[in-house]
C-alpha positions as CSV (number, residue, x, y, z in Angstrom):
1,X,-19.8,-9.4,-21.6
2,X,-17.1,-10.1,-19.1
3,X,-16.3,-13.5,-17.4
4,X,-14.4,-13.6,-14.5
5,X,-12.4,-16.4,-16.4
6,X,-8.8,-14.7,-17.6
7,X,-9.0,-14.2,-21.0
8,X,-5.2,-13.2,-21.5
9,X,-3.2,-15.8,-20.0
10,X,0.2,-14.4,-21.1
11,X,-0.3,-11.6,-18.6
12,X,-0.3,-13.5,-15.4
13,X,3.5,-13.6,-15.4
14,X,4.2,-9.2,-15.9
15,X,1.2,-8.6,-13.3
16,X,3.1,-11.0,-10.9
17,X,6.1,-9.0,-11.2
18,X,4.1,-5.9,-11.6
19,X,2.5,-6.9,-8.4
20,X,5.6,-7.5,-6.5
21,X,7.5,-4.0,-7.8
22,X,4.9,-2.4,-6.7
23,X,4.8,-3.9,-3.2
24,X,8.5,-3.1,-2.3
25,X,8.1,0.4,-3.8
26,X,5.0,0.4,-0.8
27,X,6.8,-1.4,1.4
28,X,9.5,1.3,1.7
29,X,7.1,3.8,2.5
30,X,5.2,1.9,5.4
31,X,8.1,0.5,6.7
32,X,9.6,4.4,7.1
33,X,6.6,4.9,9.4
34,X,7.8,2.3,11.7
35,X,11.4,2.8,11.8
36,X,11.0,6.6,11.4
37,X,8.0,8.2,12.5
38,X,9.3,11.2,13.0
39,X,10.0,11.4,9.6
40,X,6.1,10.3,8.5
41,X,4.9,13.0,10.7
42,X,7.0,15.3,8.5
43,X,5.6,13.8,5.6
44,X,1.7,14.1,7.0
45,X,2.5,17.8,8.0
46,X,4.3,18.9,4.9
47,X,2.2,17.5,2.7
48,X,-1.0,16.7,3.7
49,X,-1.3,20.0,6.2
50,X,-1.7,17.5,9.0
51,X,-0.2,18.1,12.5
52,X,-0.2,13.6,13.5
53,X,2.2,13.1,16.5
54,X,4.7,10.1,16.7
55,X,2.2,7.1,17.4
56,X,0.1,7.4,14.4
57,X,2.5,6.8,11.8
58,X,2.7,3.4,13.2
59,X,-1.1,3.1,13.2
60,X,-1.5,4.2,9.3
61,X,1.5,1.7,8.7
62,X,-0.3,-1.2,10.2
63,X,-3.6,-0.8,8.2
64,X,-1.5,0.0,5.0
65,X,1.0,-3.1,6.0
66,X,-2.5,-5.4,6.5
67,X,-4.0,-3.4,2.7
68,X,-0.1,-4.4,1.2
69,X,0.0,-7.9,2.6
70,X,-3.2,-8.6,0.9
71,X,-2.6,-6.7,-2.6
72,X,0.7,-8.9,-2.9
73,X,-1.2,-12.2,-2.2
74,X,-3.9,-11.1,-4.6
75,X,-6.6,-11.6,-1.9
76,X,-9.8,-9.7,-2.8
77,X,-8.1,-7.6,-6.1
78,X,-10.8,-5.3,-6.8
79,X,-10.8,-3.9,-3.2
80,X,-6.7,-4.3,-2.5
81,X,-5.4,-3.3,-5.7
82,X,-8.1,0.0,-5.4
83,X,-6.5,0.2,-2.4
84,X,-3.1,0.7,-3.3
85,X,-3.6,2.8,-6.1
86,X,-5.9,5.6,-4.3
87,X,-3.3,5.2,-1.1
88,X,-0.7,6.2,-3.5
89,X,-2.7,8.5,-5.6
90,X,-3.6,10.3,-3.0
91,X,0.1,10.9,-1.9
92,X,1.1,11.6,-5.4
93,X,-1.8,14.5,-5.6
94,X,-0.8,15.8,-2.5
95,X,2.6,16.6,-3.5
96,X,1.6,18.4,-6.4
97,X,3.2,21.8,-5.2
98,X,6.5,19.9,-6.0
99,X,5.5,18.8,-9.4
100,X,4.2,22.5,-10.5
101,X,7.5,23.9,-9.5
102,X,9.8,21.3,-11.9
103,X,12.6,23.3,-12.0
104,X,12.6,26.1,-9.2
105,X,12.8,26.1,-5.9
106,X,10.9,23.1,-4.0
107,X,10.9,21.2,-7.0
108,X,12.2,17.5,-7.2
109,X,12.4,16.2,-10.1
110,X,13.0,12.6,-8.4
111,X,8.9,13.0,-7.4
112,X,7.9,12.8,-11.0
113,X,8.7,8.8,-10.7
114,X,5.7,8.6,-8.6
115,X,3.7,9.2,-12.0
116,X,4.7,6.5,-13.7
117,X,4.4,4.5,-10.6
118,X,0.5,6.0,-10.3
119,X,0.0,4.2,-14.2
120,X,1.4,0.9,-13.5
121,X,-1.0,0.6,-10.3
122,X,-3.8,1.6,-12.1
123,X,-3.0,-1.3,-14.8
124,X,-2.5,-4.0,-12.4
125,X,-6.3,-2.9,-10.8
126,X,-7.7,-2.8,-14.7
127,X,-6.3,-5.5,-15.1
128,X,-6.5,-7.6,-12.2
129,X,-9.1,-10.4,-13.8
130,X,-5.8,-11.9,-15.9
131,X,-3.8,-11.6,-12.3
132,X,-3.7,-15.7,-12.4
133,X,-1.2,-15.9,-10.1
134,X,-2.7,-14.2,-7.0
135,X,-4.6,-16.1,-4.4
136,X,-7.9,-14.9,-5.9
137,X,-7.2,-16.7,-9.0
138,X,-5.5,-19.8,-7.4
139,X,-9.2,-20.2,-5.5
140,X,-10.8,-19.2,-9.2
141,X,-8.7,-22.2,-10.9
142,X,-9.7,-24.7,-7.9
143,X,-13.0,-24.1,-8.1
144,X,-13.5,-24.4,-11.8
């Protein structure tokens, strides 16, 4: 039966710098929306078939700046740390005209890091219980 007391102390540590990779890798991406929206649009219309304009980059980026800010605090893990993972699953699945083609032409083989980037998201949510060092488990401690 599962308690919502960590049972794996020796984790909190890798998913705290789990945590925090996986935030820059994020932030890149969100910040790109604000500094080149142009470029998101691109992204939106290439790959998600989605004609999006200039000005909602920058609303998509706030919402996923508010979802980031709160996955790298820890602050509600089962719903941030979903978050993140089916925000950047959904991009990864998107792109997967890239992936079938490898080696030929539109392939990029660079877009295959997303993969292992997909897994490591996916353990930080299963595992998020043993995330000790997140807000959610700072208010945990104090209140046991």
């Amino acid at each position: 039966m599962p308690t919502d007391k960590p049972s794996f102390p020796e984790a909190a540590v890798p998913l705290l710098l789990q945590r925090l990779a996986i935030g820059v890798f994020m932030a890149v991406w969100i910040v790109d929306k604000f500094v080149n929206p142009g470029h998101a649009s691109g992204v939106f219309a290439k790959f998600y078939g989605l004609a999006i304009g200039s000005a909602m980059p920058m609303v998509i980026g706030i919402v996923q700046a508010i979802i980031l800010m709160a996955f790298l605090l820890g602050y509600q893990r089962s719903i941030s740390y979903l978050l993140i993972f089916l925000m950047h699953g959904g991009s990864t699945l998107a792109s997967w005209r890239v992936y079938t083609a490898l080696y030929g032409e539109g392939g990029n083989l660079l877009f295959w890091a997303a993969i292992p980037v997909l897994a490591a998201m996916w353990v930080q949510f299963a595992l998020r219980r043993h995330d000790s060092f997140s807000l959610d488990g700072q208010n945990r401690a104090a209140r046991a």
